[in-house]
C-alpha positions in Angstrom: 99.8 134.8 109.6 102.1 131.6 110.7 100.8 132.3 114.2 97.3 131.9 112.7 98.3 129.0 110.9 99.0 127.0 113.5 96.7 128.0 116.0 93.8 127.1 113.3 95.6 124.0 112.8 95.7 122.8 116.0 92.2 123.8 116.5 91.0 121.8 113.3 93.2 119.2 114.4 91.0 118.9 118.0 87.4 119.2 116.3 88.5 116.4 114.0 89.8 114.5 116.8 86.8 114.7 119.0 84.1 114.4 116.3 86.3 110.8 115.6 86.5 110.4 119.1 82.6 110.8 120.0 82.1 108.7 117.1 84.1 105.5 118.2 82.6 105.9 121.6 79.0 105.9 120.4 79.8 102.7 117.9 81.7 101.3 120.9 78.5 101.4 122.9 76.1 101.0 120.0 78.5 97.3 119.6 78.0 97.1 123.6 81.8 96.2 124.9 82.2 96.5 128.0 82.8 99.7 130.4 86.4 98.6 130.8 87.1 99.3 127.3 85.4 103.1 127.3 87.8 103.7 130.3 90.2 102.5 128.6 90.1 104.8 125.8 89.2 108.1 128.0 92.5 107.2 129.9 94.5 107.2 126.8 92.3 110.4 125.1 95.0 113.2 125.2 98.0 110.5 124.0 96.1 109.3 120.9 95.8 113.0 120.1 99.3 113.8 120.3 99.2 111.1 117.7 96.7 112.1 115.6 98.7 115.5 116.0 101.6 114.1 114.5 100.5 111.8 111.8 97.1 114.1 110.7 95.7 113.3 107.4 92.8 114.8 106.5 91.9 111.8 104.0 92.3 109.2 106.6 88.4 108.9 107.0 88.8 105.7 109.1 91.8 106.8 111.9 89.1 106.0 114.7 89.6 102.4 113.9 93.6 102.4 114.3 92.6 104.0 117.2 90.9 101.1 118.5 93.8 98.8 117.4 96.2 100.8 119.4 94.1 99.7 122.6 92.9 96.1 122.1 89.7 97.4 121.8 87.7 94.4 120.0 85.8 95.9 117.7 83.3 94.0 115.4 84.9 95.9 112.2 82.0 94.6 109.5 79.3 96.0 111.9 81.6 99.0 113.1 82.5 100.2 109.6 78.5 100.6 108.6 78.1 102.4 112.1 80.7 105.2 111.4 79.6 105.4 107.7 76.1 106.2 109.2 77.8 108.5 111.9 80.5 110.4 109.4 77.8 111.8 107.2 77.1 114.5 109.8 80.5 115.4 111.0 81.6 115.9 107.1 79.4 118.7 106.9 80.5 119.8 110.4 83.8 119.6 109.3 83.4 121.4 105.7 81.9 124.3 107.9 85.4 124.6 109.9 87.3 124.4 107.0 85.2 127.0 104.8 85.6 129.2 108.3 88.7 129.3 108.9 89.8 130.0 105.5 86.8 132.5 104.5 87.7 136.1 104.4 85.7 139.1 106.9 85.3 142.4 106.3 82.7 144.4 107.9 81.8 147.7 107.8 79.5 150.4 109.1 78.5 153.8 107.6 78.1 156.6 110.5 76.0 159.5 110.4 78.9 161.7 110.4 82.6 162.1 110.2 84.6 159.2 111.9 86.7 160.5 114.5 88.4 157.8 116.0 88.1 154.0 114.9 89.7 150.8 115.8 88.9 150.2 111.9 91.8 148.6 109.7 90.2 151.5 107.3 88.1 154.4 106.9 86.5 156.3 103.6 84.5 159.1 104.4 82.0 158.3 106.9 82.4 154.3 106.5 84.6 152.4 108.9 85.8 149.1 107.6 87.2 145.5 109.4 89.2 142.9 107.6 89.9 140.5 111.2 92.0 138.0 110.9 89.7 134.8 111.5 91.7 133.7 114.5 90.9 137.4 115.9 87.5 137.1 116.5 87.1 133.0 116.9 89.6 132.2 120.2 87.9 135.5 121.9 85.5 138.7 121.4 86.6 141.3 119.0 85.7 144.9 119.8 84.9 147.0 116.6 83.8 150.9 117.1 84.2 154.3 115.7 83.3 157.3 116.8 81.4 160.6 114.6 80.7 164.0 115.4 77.5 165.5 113.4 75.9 168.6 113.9 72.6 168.2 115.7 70.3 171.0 113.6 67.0 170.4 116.1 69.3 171.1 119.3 70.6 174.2 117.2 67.1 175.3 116.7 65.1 174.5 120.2 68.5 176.1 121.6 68.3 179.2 119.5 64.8 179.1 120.2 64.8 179.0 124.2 67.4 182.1 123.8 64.7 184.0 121.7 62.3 183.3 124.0 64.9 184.3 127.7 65.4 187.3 125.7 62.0 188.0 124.3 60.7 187.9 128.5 63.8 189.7 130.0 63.4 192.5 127.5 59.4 192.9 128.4 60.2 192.2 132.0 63.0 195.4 131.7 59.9 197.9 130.1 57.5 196.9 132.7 
């Protein structure tokens, strides 16, 4: 569960990171600085994430501006701040979706024809296999879910009894003739 923890954090973390980060770039061109000072902030990308990293709130709805700050990057802040509040609208709800994601609670199940025989399944009653994957399970790579039933299969029974009846029914007449 710690694993998970972290992991999710760090992911969380990154999305918040690069939803601020796409944001400042678009208000950075929508402001038209110059190309020096978009280079300028893709050089330095992974070291304002390590700082972000450290210092994460989750309340700080303006960190893309200290961003800037850290850089020089002259910003027109009056004209800036109205841009991100435009551009922040989307990424809340973006951002409520991780959130409500990574903290929801799976369970799947599936109800076989027959008895379950062998399952990956965190639990089985009767003839229903159920899943409860940790979120980080099935998000980071696939998750493989199966089970396995045996059922008796009454119309092979019967065509099979049937083609016997009918092998016997032309060997015996084929024996009187």
């Amino acid at each position: 569960d710690q694993l998970n923890t972290r992991i999710g954090d760090h992911f969380a973390v990154r999305a918040f990171y690069e939803e601020g980060y796409k944001v400042l770039i678009d208000i950075m061109k929508e402001n038209k600085l110059e190309e020096r000072w978009l280079d300028t902030l893709a050089i330095h990308k992974e070291e304002l994430f390590a700082r972000l990293s450290k210092d994460f709130d989750e309340e700080d709805n303006e960190y893309i501006f200290s961003m800037a700050d850290t850089l020089g990057i002259p910003l027109p802040y009056p004209k800036a701040k109205e841009s991100y509040a435009a551009h922040i609208k989307d990424n809340k709800s973006r951002m409520n979706f991780i959130t409500d994601a990574y903290s929801g609670k799976y369970v799947h199940s599936i109800e076989a024809p027959g008895q379950i025989i062998e399952t990956n399944a965190d639990s089985v009653s009767g003839n229903v296999a159920y899943w409860k994957p940790a979120m980080i399970k099935f998000l980071m790579k696939d998750y493989s879910m199966y089970a396995e039933t045996r059922s008796l299969n009454y119309w092979a029974v019967l065509a099979l009894m049937g083609i016997i009846a009918v092998t016997l029914f032309l060997f015996i007449r084929a024996r009187r003739n």
